[in-house]
N, C-alpha and C positions, 0 to 999 in steps of 0.2 A: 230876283234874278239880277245877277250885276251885269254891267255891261261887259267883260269878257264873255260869260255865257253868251249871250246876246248874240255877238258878235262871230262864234263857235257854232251860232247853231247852223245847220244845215237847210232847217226847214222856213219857207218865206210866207207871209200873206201881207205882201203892201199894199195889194188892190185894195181890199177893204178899208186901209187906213189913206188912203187918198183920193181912194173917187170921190169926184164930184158929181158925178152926172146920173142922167134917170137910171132907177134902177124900178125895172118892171118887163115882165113879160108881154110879149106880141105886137111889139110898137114897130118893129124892123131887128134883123138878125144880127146888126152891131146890139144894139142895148139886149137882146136877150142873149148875146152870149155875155155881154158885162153882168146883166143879172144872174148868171148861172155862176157865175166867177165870183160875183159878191157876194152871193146866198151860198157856195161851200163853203167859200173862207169864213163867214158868219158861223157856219152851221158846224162846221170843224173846232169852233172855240175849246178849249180845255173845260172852261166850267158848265159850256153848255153839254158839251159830251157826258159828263160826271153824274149830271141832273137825270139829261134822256136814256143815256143807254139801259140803266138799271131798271129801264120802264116800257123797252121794247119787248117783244115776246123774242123766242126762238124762231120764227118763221120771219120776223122783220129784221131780226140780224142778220138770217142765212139771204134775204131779198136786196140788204142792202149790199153785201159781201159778194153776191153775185152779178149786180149790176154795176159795182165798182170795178170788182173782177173783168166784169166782161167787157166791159168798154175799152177798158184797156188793153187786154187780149185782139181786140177787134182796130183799137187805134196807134197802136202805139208796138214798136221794132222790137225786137229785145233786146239790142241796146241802149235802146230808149227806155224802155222799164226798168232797167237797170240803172241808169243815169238820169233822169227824172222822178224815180217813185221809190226805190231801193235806195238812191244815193250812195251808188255803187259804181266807180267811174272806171275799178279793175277790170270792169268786164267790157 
């Protein structure tokens, strides 16, 4: 990827490439929400995705697709899923 791409893309994960700090659950609700933020960006990688998904069943995709889904449904405006998730700023 050259840097024009790079810099073209839409999609960010800096958390991961700059925290410093603990990363672990039930310490207090600042560091579990940095862990929750550090483990998707972790967990979202291209090569990790490549590896896992081909190794989920049907029932762990449809579990993961609906609790993606539904969070968002449940947090998030529909402008805001539009302009945060779609990267879709028309609407």
């Amino acid at each position: 990827m050259n840097s024009k791409q790079i810099s073209d893309s839409v999609h960010t994960h800096d958390f991961v490439e700059t925290h410093q700090g603990f990363v672990g659950f039930g310490l207090d609700r600042k560091s579990d929400e940095e862990t929750i933020l550090y483990y998707l960006q972790k967990f979202s990688d291209d090569a990790l995705m490549r590896e896992l998904i081909p190794r989920l069943s049907d029932l762990e995709l449809e579990e993961i697709f609906s609790l993606v889904t539904g969070l968002m449904k449940k947090h998030l405006s529909e402008p805001e899923y539009h302009r945060l998730f779609l990267k879709d700023n028309a609407h």
